[in-house]
N, C-alpha and C positions, 0 to 999 in steps of 0.2 A: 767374589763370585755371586754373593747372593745380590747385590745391588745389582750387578748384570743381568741374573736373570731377571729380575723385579722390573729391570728395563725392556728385556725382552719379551715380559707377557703382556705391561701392559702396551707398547708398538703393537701386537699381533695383535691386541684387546679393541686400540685405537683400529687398524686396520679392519676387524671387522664390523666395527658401528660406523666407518665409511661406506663396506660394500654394501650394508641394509640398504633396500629398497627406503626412498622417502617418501612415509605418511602422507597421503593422496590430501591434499587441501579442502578443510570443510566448506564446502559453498552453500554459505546461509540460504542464499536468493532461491537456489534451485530445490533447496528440500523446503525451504519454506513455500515455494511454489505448489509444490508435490504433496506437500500434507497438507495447506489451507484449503487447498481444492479438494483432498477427498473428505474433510472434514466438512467444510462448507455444502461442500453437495449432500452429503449424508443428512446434515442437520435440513436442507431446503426439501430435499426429499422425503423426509422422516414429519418435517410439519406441513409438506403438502398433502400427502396420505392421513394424518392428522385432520385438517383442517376438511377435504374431502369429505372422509367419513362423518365429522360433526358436520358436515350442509345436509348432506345426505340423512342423515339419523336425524336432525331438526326438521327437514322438509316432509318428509315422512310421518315424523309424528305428528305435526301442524294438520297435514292432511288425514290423519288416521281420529285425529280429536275434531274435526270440524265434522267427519262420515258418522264417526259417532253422537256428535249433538245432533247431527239429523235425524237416523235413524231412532233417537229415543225421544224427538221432537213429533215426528209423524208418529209414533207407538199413542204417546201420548193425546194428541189432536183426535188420532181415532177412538180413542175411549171417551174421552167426552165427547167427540161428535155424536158417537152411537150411544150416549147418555147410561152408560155402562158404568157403575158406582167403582167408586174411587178405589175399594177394596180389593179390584181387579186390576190384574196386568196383562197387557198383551200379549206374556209370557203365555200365562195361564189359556191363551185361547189360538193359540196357533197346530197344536198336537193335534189333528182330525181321528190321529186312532183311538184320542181319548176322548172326544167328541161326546161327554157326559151331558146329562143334563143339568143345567145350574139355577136354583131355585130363584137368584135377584138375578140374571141373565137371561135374556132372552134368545131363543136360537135364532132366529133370523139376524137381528143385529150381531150377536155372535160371528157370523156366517159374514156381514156383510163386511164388518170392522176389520178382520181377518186378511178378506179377499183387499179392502181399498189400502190397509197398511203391505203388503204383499205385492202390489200393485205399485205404490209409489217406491217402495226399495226397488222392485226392478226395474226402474225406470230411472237410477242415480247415475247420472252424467259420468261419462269415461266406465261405466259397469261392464267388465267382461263376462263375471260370470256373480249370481247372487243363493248361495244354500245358505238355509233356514236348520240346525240339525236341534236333535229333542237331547232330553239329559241322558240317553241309553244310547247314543254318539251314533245314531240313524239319521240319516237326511230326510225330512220329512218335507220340505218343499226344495225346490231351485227352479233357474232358470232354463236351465239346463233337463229337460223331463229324463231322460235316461239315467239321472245319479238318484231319483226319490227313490226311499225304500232303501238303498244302499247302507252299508253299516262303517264307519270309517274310525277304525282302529290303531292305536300305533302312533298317531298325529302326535308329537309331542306340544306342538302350539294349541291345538285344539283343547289340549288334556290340562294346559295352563293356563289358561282361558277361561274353563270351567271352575278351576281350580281357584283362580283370582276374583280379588273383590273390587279390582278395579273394571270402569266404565268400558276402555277400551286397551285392545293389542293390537301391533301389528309386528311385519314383516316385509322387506322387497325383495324379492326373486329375479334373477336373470332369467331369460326365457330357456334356457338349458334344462332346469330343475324343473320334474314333471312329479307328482304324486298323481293317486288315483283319485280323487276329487277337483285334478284340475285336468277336467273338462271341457275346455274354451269353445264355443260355438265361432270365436273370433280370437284367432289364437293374438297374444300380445306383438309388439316388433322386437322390442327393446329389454323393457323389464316393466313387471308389473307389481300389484302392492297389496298384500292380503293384509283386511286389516276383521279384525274377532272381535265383533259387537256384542256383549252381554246382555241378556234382556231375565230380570231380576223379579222374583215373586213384589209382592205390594210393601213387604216389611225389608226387602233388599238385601234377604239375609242367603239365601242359593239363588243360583243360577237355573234358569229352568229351562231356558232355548239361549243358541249362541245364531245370529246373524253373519255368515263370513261370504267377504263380500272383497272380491279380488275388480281391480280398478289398473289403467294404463291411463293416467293423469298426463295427457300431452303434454299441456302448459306445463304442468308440473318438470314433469323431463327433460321438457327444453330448458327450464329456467337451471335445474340441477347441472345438465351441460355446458350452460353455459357460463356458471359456475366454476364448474372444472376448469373452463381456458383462462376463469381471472385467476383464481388461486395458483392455477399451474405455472401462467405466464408473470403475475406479481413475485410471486417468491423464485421463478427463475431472475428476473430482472433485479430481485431484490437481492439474493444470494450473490449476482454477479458484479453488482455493486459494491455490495461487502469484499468480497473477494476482490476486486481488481484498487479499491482502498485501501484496503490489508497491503496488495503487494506494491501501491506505488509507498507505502511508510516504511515497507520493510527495505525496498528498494534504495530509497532515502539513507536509510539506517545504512545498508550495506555499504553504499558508499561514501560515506561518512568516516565508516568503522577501516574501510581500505586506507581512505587519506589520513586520519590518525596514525595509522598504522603505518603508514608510508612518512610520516612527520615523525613520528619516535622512532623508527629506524634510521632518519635522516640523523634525530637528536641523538643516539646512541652512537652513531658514527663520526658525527662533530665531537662528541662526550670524548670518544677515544681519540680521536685525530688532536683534539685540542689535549688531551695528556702529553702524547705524545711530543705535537711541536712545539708545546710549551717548555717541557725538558731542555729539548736540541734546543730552542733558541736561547734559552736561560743559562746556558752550557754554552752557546756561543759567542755567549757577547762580552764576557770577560777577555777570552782569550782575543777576541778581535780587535778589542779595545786596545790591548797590550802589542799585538801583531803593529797598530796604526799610530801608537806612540815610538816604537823601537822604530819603526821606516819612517818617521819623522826625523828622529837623532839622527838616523843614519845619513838620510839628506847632508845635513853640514860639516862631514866628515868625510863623503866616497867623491870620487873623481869626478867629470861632469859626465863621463860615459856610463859611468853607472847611474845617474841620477834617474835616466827614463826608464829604468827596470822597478827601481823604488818606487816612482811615481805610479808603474804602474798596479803595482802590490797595492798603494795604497787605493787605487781606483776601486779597485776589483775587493777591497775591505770594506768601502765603501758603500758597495753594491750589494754585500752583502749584510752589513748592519740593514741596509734598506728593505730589503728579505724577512730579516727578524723583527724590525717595526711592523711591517704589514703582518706579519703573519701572527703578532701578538695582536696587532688590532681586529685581525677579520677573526679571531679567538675570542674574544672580549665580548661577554652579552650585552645583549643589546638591550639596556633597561632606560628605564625613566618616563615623566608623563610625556603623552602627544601635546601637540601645540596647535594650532589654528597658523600657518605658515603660507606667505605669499610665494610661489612654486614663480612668477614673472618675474619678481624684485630677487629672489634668489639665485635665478639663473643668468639676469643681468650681471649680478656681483663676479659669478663664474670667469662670464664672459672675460670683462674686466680684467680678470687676475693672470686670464691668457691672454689680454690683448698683444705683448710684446711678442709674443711666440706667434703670434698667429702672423703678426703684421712681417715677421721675418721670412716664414713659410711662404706668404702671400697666399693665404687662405679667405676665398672668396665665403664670409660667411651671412645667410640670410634667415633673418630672426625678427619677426615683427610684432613685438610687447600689445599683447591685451587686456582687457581688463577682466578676469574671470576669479570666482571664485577662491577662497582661501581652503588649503584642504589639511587632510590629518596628515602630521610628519614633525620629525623636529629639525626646527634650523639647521643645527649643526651637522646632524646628518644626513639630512636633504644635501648641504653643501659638500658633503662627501661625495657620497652619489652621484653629484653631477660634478664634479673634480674627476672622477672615476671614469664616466663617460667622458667627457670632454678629452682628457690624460689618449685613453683606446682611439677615438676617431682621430686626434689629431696626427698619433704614432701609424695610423693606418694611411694616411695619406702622405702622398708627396708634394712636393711643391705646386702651387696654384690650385690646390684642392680647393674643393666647395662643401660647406658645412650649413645643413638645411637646420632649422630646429622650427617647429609646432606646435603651439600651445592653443588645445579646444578646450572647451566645457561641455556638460551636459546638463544642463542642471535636475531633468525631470529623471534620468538614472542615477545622479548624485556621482557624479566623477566629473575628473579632470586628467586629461591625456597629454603627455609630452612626449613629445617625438622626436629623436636627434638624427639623423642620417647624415652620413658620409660617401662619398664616390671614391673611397681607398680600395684596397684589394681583395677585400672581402673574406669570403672562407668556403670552404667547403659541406655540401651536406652532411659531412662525418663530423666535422669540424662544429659546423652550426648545431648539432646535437649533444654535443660533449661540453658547450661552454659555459654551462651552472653548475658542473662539477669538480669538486675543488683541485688544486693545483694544477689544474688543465689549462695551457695557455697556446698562443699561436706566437708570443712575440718571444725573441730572442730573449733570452734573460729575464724573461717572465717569472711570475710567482704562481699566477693563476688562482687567487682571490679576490681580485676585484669585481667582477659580477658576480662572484660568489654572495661576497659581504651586500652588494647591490639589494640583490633578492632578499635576502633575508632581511635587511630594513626596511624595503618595499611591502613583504609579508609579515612585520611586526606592525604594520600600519593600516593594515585593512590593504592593501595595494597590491599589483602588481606590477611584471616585468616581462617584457617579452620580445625576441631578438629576431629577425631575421636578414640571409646574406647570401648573394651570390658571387664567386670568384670571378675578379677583373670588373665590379660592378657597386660592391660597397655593399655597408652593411645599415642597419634601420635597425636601431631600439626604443618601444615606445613603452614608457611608465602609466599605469593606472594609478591615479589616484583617488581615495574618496573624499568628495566636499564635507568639510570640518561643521557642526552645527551653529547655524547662524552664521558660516561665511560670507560678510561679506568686508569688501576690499574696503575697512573705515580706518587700518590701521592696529586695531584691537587682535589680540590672541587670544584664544578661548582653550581652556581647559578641554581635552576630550579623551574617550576611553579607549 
């Protein structure tokens, strides 16, 4: 009882890992597709925002260090123009509410150096708007007359500005962002560029007036945009490049990784087929052996009317050792080096060995020897192959058949093609589908490994094989082969891998 039940849980055990649904098949290509792409885009995206920003923030600053050598170029020009000793900064003489008197200064040059450095700052090319503010963060000049006097609080750029010991700041604005100091007389289109010019006592140690001086740099803008379409359009093209590379190696791969895959499931299925017929036929061929000696005895001992029942025992013994040879040969790996093999001189010999059968048939055959290349194969099983072929078309035709054969080259794709056609009876498209897989045959008493074993010496050689056939109409197999290195027809065999 307990071996029974032990049988019967695991049957029910088996019967349930049948019903499971089966595990949806991974397909590399598709998720590789799916994730190269949000990866890929992410990173093009992620360094075009990247790379943006740096044009942007270098253009910027480029032009906010060129405003500031100006404006401390002309500060400077007007002190010595107005021969105002060197102890003096422009700084110092811009405040009118502290409009002191100063003992090596004079007020008039005061006044004038003032008014002509005030004068060329408002006059800076792309200048929307130009304030002059004092260290008590009042506006004390602009171009703009409605902000003087105003008190501007709160500016955090302003107040780090001040704060800083460096020459220049700046900042770029979208025309959105408005503060109380920007007061455009010409509002910007696009975006503009406030940049905080520092203007420095004589020893450079505080800050005594700040210059801030907003600008809509055309040139400038246009070159930033136009900027954006290379970075934008390079790293899309760039990215898509990457990507569509990625997918034709993955792609590659994928199919690569099928036909292995479809090649070890072939060799796992030969693996087991060849256990098996190896058994059966190793198991057969004693007793057959014994069947075809005892209906020999019997021959010279039974009546004459029994003799065609022996005879034909022994026929059909016969026929069937002939079974287990082939089907231990098409078992048999296929090892050894390739050869450098003349594919004309070997299918002459063919030819040859059927003449007697053929001339009996009266099989019209047409075959006209050229001279082309030596390809990879070995003799001997080259001459199987076409024993194989030859054996099919000749069984496929009836009397007064016509047997084509074609021998091309190529030399600049490095093959050689043989072509055997027949006008026998062909087969069907079910038929023509099924005939590389093993024991599958059309003819009476068949084994159905002979195009089996075909194919697979064809593909131990770089080579293929390939059939096609229509009923009542014949059938056409043509061999690929590859030319052997250094083929040519001198008589030589060459070593190849």
């Amino acid at each position: 009882m307990g071996s029974i039940g032990r049988s019967e849980m695991l049957t029910q055990a088996s019967i349930k890992e049948l019903e499971k649904k089966p595990r949806p098949r991974f397909n590399l290509l598709r998720w590789f597709s799916i994730v190269s792409l949000l990866v890929i885009a992410s990173v093009a995206i992620g360094l075009g925002l990247i790379s943006t920003r740096f044009v942007v923030s270098e253009a910027v600053q480029r032009d906010s260090l060129l405003t500031s050598q100006f404006v401390h170029a002309i500060a400077s020009a007007e002190i010595r123009h107005a021969q105002i000793p060197y102890s003096r900064t422009m700084a110092e003489l811009l405040d009118i509410r502290r409009d002191l008197p100063l003992a090596d200064v004079d007020q008039e040059l005061r006044r004038r150096s003032r008014d002509e450095f005030l004068d060329h700052i408002s006059s800076l090319p792309d200048a929307l708007l130009v304030n002059v503010y004092a260290q008590d963060r009042v506006i004390i000049w602009s171009t703009n007359p409605a902000l003087i006097g105003k008190a501007i609080l709160g500016n955090d750029d302003l107040e780090a500005a001040f704060r800083s010991r460096q020459r220049t700041g700046s900042a770029h604005h979208e025309t959105q962002r408005h503060q109380n100091e920007q007061k455009f007389l010409n509002p910007p289109d696009y975006l503009f560029i406030e940049n905080y010019v520092p203007l420095f006592d004589a020893e450079e140690k505080d800050v005594l007036a700040i210059v801030e001086i907003y600008k809509e740099p055309k040139d400038l803008i246009a070159s930033i945009q136009r900027g954006y379409v290379v970075i934008w359009v390079s790293t899309g093209i760039g990215g898509l490049l990457i990507y569509l590379g990625l997918f034709w190696i993955v792609r590659r791969a994928s199919r690569l990784l099928e036909f292995q895959q479809r090649q070890l499931i072939n060799s796992e299925k030969f693996a087991a087929l060849g256990e098996m017929s190896s058994a059966v036929a190793h198991s057969l061929r004693n007793p057959l052996a014994t069947i075809r000696s005892s209906a020999e005895l019997a021959l010279e001992v039974v009546d004459p009317a029994a003799q065609k029942n022996i005879n034909d025992i022994i026929n059909q013994v016969d026929r069937m050792s002939k079974w287990v040879r082939e089907l231990l040969l098409s078992l048999r790996p296929i090892s050894g080096e390739s050869e450098a093999v003349d594919v004309v001189s070997c299918m002459q010999d063919v030819l040859q060995s059927y003449e007697q059968q053929i001339r009996r048939a009266n099989i019209d055959v047409a075959f006209n020897p050229v001279e082309v290349p030596l390809v990879i194969s070995q003799r001997i099983l080259l001459a199987q192959i076409l024993n194989s072929l030859m054996a099919n078309a000749l069984e496929a035709m009836t009397t007064d058949g016509k047997l084509k054969i074609d021998v091309v080259s190529e030399p600049a794709r490095g093959r050689v093609y043989l072509t055997v056609s027949d006008n026998g009876k062909g087969m069907s498209r079910q038929q023509e589908a099924m005939v590389f897989k093993p024991f599958f045959t059309t003819k009476q008493g068949g084994l159905g490994v002979g195009l089996v074993l075909v194919k697979r010496i064809m593909e131990r050689f770089s080579g293929k094989v390939s059939l096609t056939s229509r009923e009542q109409e014949g059938t056409r197999v043509k061999l690929t082969f590859k030319i052997a290195a250094g083929g040519r027809l001198d008589g030589t065999q060459h070593t190849g891998g």
